[in-house]
C-alpha positions in Angstrom: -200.7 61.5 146.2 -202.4 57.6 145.8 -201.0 54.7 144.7 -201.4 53.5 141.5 -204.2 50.8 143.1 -206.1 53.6 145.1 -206.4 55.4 141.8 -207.8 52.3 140.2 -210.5 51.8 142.8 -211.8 55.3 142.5 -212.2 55.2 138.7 -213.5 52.0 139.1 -216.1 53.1 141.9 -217.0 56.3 140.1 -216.9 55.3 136.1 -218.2 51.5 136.0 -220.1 51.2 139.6 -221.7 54.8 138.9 -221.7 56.3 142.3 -221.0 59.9 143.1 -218.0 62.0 143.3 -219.3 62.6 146.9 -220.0 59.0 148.0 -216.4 57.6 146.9 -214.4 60.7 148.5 -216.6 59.8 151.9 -215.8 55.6 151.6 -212.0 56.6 150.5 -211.2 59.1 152.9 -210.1 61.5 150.3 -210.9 64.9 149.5 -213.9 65.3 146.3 -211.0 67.5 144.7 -208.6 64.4 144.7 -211.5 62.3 143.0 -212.1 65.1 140.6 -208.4 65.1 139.8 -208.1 61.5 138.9 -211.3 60.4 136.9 -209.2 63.7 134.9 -206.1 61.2 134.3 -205.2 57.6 135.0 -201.9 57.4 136.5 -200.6 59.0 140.0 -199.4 62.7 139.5 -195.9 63.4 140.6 -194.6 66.7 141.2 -191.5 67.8 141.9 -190.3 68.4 145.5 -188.0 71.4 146.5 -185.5 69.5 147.9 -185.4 70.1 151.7 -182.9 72.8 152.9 -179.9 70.9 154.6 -177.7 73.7 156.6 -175.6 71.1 158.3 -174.6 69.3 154.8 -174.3 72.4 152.6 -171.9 73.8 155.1 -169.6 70.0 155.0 -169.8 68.9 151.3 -167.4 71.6 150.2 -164.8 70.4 152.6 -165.5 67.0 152.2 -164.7 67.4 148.1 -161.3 69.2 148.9 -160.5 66.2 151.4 -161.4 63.5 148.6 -159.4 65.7 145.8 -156.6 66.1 148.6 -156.2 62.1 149.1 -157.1 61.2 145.5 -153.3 60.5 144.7 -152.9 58.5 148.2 -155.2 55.5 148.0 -155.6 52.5 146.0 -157.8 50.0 146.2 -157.2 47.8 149.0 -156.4 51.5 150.9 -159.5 53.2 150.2 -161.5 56.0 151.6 -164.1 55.0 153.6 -166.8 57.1 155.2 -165.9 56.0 158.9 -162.3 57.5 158.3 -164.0 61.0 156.4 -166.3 61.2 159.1 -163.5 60.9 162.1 -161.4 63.7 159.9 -164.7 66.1 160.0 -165.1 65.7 163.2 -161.7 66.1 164.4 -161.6 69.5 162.0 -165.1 70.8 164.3 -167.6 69.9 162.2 -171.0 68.1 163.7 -172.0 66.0 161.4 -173.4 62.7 161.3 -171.8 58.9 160.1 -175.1 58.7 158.1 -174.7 62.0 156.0 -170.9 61.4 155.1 -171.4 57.6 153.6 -174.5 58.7 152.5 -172.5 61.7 150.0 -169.8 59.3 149.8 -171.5 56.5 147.9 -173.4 59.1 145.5 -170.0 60.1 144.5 -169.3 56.8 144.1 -172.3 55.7 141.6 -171.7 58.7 139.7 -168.3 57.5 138.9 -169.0 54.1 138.4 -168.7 52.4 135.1 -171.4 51.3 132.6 -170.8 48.2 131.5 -171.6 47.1 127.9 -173.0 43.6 127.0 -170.3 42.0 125.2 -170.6 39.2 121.9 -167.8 36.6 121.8 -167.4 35.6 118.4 -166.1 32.0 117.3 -162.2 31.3 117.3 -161.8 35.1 118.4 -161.0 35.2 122.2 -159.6 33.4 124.8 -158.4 34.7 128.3 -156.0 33.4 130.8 -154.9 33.5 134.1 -153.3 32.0 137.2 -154.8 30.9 140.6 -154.1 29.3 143.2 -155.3 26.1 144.4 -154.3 23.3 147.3 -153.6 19.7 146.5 -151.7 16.7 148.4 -149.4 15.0 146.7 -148.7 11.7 148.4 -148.7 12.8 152.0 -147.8 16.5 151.5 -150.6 19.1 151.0 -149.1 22.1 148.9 -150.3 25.5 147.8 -149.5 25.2 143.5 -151.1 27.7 140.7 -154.1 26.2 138.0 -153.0 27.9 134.9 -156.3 28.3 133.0 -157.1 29.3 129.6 -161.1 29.6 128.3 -162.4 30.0 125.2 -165.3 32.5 125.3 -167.5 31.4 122.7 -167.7 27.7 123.4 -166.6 28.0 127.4 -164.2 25.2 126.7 -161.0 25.3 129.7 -157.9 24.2 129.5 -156.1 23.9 133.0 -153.0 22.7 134.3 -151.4 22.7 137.8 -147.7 24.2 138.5 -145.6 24.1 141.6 -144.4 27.5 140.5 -146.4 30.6 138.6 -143.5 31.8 136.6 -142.4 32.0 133.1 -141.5 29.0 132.5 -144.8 27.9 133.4 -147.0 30.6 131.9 -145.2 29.4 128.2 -145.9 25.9 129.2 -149.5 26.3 129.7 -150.0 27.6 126.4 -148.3 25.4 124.4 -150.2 22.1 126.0 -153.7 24.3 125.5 -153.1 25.4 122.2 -152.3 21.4 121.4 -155.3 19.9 123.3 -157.6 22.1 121.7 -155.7 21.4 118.3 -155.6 25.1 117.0 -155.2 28.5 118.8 -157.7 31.1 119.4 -157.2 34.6 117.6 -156.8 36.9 120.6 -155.6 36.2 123.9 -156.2 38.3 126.7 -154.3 38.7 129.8 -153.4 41.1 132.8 -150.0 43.0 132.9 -148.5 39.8 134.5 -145.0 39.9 134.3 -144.4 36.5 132.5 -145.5 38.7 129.7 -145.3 42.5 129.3 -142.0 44.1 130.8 -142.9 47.5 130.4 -146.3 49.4 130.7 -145.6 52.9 130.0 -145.4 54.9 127.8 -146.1 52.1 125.4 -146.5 48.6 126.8 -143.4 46.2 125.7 -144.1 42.2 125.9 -141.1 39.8 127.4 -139.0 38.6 124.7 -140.0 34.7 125.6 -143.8 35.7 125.4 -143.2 38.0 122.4 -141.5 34.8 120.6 -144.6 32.6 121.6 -146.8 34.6 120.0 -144.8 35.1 117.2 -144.6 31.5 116.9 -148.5 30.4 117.0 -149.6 33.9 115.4 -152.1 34.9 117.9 -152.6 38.6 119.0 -151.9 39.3 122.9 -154.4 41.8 124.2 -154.2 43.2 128.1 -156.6 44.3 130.6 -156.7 47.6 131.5 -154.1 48.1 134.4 -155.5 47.5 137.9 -159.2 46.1 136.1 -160.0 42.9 136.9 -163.3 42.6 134.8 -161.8 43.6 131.7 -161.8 39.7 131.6 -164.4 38.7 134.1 -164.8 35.4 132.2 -161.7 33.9 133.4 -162.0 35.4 136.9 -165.5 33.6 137.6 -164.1 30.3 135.8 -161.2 30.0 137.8 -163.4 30.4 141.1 -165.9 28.0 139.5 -162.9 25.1 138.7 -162.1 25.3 142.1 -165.5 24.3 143.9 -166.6 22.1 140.7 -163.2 20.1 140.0 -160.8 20.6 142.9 -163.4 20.1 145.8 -162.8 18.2 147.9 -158.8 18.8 148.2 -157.7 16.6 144.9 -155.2 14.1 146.3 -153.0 11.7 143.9 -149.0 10.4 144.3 -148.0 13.0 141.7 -149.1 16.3 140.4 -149.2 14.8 136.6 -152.1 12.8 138.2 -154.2 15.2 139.2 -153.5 16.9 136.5 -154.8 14.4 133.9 -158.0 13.8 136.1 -158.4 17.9 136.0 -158.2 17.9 132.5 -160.5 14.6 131.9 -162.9 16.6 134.3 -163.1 19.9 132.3 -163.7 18.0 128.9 -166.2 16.0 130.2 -168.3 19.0 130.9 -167.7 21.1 127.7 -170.1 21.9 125.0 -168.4 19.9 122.3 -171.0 21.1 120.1 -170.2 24.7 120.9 -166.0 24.2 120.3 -166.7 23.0 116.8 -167.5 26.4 115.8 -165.0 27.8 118.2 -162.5 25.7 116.1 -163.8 25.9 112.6 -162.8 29.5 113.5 -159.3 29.3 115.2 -155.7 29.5 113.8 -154.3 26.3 112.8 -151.8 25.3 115.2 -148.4 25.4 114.5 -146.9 21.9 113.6 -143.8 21.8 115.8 -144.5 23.1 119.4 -142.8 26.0 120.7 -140.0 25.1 123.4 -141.1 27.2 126.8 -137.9 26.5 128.8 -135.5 30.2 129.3 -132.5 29.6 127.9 -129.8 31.4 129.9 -126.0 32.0 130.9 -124.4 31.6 134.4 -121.1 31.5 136.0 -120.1 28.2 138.0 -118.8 29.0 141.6 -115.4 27.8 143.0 -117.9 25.3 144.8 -119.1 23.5 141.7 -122.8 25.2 142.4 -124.3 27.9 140.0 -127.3 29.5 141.4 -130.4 29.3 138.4 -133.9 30.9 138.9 -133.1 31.3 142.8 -132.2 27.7 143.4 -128.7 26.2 143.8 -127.2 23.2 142.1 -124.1 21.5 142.5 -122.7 20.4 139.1 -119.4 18.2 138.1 -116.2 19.7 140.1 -114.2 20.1 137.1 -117.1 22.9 135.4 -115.7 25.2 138.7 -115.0 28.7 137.6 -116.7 27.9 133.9 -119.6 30.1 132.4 -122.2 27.2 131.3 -125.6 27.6 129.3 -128.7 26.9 131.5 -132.2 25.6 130.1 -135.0 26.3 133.1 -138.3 24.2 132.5 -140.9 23.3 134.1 -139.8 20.3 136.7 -136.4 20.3 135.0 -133.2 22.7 134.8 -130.9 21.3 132.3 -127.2 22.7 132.4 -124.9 22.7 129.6 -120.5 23.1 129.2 -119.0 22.2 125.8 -120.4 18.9 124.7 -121.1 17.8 128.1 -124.9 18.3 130.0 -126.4 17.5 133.0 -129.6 17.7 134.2 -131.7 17.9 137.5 -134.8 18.1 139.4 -136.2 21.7 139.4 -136.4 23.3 143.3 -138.3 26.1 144.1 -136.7 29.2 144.7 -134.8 29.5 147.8 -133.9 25.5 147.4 -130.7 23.6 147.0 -129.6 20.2 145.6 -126.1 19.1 146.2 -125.6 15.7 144.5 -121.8 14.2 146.2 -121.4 12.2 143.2 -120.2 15.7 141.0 -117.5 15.7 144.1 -116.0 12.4 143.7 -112.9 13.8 142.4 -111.6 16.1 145.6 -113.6 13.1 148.2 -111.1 10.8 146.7 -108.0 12.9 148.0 -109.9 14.4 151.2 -111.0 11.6 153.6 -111.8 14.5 156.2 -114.2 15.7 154.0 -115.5 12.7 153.2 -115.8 11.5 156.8 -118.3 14.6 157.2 -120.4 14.3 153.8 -120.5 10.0 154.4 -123.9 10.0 155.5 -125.1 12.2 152.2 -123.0 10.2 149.6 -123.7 7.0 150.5 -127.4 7.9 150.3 -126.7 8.7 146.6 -124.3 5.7 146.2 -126.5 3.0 147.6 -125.4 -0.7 148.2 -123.0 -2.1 148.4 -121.6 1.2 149.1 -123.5 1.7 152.8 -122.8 -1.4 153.9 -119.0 -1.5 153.2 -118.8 1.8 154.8 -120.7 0.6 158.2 -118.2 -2.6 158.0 -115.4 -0.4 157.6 -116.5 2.4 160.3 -117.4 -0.9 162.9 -113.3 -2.5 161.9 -111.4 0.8 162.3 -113.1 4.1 162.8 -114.9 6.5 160.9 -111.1 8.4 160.1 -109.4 5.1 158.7 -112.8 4.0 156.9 -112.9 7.5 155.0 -109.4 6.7 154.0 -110.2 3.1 152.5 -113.1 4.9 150.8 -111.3 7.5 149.6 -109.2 5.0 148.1 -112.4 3.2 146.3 -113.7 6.6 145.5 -110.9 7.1 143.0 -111.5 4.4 141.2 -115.4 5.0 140.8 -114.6 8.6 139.1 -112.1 6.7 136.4 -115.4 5.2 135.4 -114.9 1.9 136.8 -117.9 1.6 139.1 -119.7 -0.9 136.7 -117.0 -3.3 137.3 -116.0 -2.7 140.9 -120.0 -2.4 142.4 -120.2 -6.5 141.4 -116.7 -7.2 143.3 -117.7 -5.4 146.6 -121.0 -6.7 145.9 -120.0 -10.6 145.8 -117.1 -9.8 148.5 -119.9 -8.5 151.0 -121.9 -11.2 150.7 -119.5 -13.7 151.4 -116.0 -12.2 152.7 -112.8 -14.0 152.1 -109.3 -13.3 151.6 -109.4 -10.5 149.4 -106.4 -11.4 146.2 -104.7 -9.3 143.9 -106.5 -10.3 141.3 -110.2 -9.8 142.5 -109.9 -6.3 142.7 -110.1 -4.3 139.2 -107.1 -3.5 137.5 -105.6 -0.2 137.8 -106.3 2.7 135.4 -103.6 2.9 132.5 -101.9 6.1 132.5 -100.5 7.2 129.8 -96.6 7.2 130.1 -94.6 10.4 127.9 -91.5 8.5 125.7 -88.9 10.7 127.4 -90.0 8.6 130.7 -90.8 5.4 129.0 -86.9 3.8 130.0 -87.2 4.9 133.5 -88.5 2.1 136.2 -89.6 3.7 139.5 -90.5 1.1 142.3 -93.4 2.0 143.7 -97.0 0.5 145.4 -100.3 0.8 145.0 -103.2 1.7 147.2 -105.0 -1.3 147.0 -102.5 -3.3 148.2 -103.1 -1.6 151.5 -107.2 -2.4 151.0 -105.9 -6.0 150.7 -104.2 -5.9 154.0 -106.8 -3.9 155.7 -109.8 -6.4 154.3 -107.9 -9.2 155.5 -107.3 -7.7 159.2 -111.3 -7.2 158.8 -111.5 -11.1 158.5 -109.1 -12.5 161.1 
């Protein structure tokens, strides 16, 4: 059979240059019949080809199907077949066949399965899609592996991203709720993978968190999902958050906090959106709700006889007298927020695994247990600062560490009446220049509130800081 040039030339040679059927089969090489044949037509003739007999094959594909069927319910897609391992099982059952033949039948299989994709039209205000990836920053000196929350609208291309230190709940509610009010409205649909910040059940029907249920609920927007264990079902988000990472967080970003390199991110991303595009985007979106949706999970939890409750994996220490007391908990962001009656505290949120112990919620049992305060000294004084550190060095250097836990002890119980506003000035201006310490620079002792049937009785007794007051003055000479 010629090409599609050869056939040219000898039409060419025979119909407009006028020389013989005989002449142009002797200059071409080619038989008169094959001239002949195509000054008859114009184009190559193809036939059909038996296909070649293939003993070896015919005699392997049946067992190669029956192995495929066999393992179809043992693989995923990470643990695939490939033909390497179905070419060492054949030959291991006694079959001579080649590596060529097996990944040959293998990908055929493959391509006859695969999926047709269909060209899809993303309208204005109708879809956005979101997920989580993660990225490397330094903040200050540490560099730190964090998740870019990232939500695109498909018409326009517009992002919205924000870096987390931890790709939770907390954080996935977050995200939305700053998107939704940079962009000023909220896209119709939002589409997702079964991520379980949001659906908690797949089958046999899938059934969304209550948190994400109530965020939807709240800006009116209709959650749509991938199929499970498809990642193009939202291919637009999956090359954008790839892209993001070489265009706007190459080289490493590096700032003193993450809300810095956050706000550069974001100042990044808008600079290079099609403003002209988002105004149809968000002549098109739902308005967005007024007052924002609160993302923190509110929950219950039991305080332990060591004044710590354990919250979302981390540990806190909390005020010794909530011991043994079930308190509300409020997990956000970079914030857990713990409530008991009318009282509230609130700290730093740790990762999971993590513990804060703050010896200022311990004040209390350190003031009766200078043991215990001897071994925490280091710790407390950290969170108590001056003049607090230097007394204690002053007191440890006069009389041991045992005899200056006692003396701080002492102090101790008056800082958890409340009085440390008033007594932090007095040790302040007594460490700067020491003197004889008097009765009356030290604060006045705590009222107590004495019951009438005991209000006639006098009991001689003495006071603590008398003993400071001698101890101080031994200090001085």
């Amino acid at each position: 059979m010629l090409r599609m040039d050869q056939v040219h030339v000898v039409r060419h040679k025979v119909l407009v240059e006028g020389k013989s059927q005989r002449v142009v089969a002797r200059e071409m090489g080619i038989s008169r019949m094959t001239v002949r044949k195509y000054l008859a037509v114009s184009e190559p003739i193809r036939r059909e080809q038996k296909p070649r007999p293939r003993p070896v094959f015919d005699e392997v594909r049946e067992r190669i199907d029956a192995i495929l069927e066999e393992w179809s319910g043992r693989t995923t897609t990470k643990q695939r077949v490939t033909g390497t391992r179905l070419h060492q099982v054949l030959r291991s059952e006694g079959f001579d066949v080649g590596l060529t033949l097996v990944r040959g039948y293998l990908l055929k299989k493959r391509l006859a399965k695969a999926e047709v994709f269909i060209p899809l039209v993303h309208s204005p205000g109708d879809e956005a899609q979101v997920d989580f990836f993660e990225v490397v920053v330094d903040v200050g000196t540490e560099r730190r592996a964090v998740w870019m929350f990232l939500l695109r609208l498909m018409h326009s291309g517009r992002d919205f991203a924000r870096i987390y230190e931890h790709c939770d709940q907390v954080s996935f509610l977050d995200g939305h709720v700053r998107a939704f009010t940079h962009f000023g409205a909220v896209p119709r649909r939002c589409v997702y993978d079964n991520l379980s910040a949001a659906v908690k059940r797949i089958l046999p029907k899938r059934e969304l968190t209550q948190r994400f249920a109530a965020l939807a609920s709240h800006y009116l927007f209709e959650p749509c999902f991938a199929r499970v264990g498809v990642g193009h079902d939202k291919g637009g988000v999956e090359s954008r958050g790839r892209g993001v990472r070489l265009q706007s967080l190459t080289p490493i970003p590096k700032n003193t906090s993450l809300d810095l390199i956050n706000h550069a991110l974001l100042a990044d991303l808008d600079q290079r959106a099609d403003m002209d595009r988002f105004k149809l985007d968000r002549g098109e979106m739902l308005e967005c709700n007024a007052v924002a949706f609160e993302p923190a999970i509110v929950g219950m939890a039991t305080v332990r006889s060591t004044a710590t409750v354990a919250i979302a994996g981390a540990v806190y220490s909390v005020p010794s007298h909530w011991a043994r007391s079930e308190i509300t908990t409020f997990v956000g962001v970079s914030a857990v927020k713990m409530m008991r009656g009318s009282e509230s505290i609130e700290r730093p949120r740790q990762g999971r695994g993590g513990k804060l112990i703050r010896y200022r919620d311990y004040l209390p049992e350190l003031s009766r247990k200078p043991q215990a305060l001897r071994q925490v000294a280091n710790e407390l004084l950290k969170e108590l600062g001056e003049p607090y550190a230097t007394l204690w060095t002053m007191l440890v250097e006069a009389h041991g560490s045992l005899d200056a836990a006692r003396v701080l002890a002492k102090i101790l119980g008056t800082l958890r009446h409340g009085d440390e506003a008033r007594l932090t000035p007095v040790l302040t201006s007594l460490l700067v220049a020491p003197t004889f310490v008097s009765e009356a620079a030290l604060p006045p002792p705590t009222q107590v509130a004495v019951p009438a049937t005991l209000a006639h009785h006098h009991v001689e007794s003495s006071h603590a800081r008398y003993y400071d007051v001698l101890l101080m003055e031994a200090a001085n000479g």
